[in-house]
C-alpha positions as a Markdown table, in Angstrom:
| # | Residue | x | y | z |
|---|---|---|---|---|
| 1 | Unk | 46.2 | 20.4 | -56.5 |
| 2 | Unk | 42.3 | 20.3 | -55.8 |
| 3 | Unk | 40.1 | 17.3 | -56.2 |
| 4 | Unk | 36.9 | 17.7 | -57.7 |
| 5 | Unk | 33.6 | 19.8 | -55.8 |
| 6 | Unk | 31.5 | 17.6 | -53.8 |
| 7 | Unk | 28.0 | 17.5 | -53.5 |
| 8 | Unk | 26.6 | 16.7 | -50.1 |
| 9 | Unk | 23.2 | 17.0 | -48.8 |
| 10 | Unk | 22.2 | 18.8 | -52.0 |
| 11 | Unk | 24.6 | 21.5 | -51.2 |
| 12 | Unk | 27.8 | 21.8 | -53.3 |
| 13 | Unk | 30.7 | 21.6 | -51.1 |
| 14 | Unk | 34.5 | 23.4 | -51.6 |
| 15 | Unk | 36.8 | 20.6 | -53.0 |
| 16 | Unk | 39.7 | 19.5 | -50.3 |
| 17 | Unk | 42.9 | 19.6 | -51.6 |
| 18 | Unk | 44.7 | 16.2 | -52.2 |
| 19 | Unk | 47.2 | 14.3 | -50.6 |
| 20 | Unk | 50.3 | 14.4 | -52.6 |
| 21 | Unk | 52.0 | 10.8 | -53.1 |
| 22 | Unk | 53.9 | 9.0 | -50.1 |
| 23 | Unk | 56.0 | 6.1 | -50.3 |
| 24 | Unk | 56.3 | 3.8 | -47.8 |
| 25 | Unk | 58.8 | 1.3 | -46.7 |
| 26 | Unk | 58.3 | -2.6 | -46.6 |
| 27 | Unk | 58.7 | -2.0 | -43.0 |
| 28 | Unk | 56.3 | 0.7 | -42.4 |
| 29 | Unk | 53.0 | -1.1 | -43.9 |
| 30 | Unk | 51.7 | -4.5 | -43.3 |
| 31 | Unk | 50.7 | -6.8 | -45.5 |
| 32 | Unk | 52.5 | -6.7 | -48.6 |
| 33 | Unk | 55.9 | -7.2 | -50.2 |
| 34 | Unk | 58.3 | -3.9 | -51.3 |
| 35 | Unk | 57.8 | -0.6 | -51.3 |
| 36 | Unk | 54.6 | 0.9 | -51.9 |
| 37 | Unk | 53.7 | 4.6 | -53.4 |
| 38 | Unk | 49.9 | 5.6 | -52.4 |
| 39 | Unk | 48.0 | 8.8 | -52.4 |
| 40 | Unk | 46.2 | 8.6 | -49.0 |
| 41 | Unk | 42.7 | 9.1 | -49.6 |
| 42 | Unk | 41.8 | 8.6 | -45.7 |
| 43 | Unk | 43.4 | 8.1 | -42.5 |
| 44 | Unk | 41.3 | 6.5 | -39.5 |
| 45 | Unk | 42.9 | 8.6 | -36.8 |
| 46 | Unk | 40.6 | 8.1 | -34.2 |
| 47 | Unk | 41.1 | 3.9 | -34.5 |
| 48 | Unk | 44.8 | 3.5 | -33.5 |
| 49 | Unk | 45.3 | -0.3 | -33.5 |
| 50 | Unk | 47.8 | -2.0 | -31.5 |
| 51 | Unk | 50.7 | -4.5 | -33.5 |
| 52 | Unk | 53.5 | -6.0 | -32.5 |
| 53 | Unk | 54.0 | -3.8 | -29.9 |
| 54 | Unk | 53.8 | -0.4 | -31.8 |
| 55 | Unk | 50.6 | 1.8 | -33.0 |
| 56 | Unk | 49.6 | 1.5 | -36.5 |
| 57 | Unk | 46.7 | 3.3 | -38.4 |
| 58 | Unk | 44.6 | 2.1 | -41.5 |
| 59 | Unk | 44.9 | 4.2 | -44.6 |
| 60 | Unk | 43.3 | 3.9 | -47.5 |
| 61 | Unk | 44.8 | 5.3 | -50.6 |
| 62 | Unk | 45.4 | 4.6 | -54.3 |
| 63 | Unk | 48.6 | 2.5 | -55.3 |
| 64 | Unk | 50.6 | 4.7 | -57.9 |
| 65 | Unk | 53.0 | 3.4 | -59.9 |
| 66 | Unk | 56.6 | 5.0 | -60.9 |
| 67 | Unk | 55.4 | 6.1 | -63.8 |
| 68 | Unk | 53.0 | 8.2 | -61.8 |
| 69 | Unk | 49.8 | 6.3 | -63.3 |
| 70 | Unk | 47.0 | 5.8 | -60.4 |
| 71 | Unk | 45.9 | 2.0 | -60.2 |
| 72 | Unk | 43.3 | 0.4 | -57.4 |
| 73 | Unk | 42.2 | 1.5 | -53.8 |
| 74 | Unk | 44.0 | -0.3 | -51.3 |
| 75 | Unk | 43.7 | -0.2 | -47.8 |
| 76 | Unk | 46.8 | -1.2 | -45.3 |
| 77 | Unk | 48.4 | -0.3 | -41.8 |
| 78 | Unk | 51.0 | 1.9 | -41.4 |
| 79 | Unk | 53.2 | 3.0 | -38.5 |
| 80 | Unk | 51.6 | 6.2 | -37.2 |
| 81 | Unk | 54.8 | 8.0 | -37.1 |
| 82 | Unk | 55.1 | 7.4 | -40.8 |
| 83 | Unk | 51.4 | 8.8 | -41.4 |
| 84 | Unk | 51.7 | 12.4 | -43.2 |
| 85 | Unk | 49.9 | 14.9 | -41.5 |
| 86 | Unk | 46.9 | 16.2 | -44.2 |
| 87 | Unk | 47.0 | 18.7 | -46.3 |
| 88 | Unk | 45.6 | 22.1 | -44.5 |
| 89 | Unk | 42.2 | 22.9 | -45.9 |
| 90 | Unk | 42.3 | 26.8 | -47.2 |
| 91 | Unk | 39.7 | 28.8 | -46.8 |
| 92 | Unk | 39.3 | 31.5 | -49.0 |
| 93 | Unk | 39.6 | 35.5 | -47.3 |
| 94 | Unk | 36.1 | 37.0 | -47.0 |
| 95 | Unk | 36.4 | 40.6 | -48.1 |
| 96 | Unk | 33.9 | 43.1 | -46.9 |
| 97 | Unk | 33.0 | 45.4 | -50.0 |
| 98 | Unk | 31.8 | 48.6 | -49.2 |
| 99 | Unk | 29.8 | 51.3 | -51.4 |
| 100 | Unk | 31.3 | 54.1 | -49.0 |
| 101 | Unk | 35.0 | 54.8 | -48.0 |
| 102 | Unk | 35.8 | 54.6 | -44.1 |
């Protein structure tokens, strides 16, 4: 499933596709009581943070519920071998056309 396009520098952009939902032990996040379900909206890879004696990585994503209703943005620490690995980005095939056969 695609997110919306995104306009950047007055450019329209190709949507990314979007993380499907995860759900995430007690023990695998910080901060917070049960297990949460979250669409990850963005990982900080490249700010690995040290805690109790393990590497953990923010994410920020949107709490879903069971029923599969998205609620608010939170933002938490999980155990970066529980981290899903993106969604590959597709780019589309680039076809040459040509008025005369080869």
């Amino acid at each position: 499933m695609a997110s919306a396009p995104r306009v950047r520098d007055d450019r329209l952009r190709p949507s990314r596709p979007r993380w499907p939902v995860y759900e995430f032990a007690e023990s695998d996040y910080c901060y917070g009581i049960g297990t949460i379900r979250l669409r990850v909206v963005r990982v900080d890879w490249h700010k690995p943070i040290p805690h109790e004696g393990e590497t953990w990585l923010g994410v920020r994503g949107i709490v879903v519920d069971p029923d599969g209703r998205e609620g608010v943005v939170r933002e938490v620490l999980i155990r970066a071998g529980r981290v899903p690995v993106p969604p590959a980005c597709k780019r589309p095939r680039l076809r040459v056309l040509r008025d005369t056969p080869v």
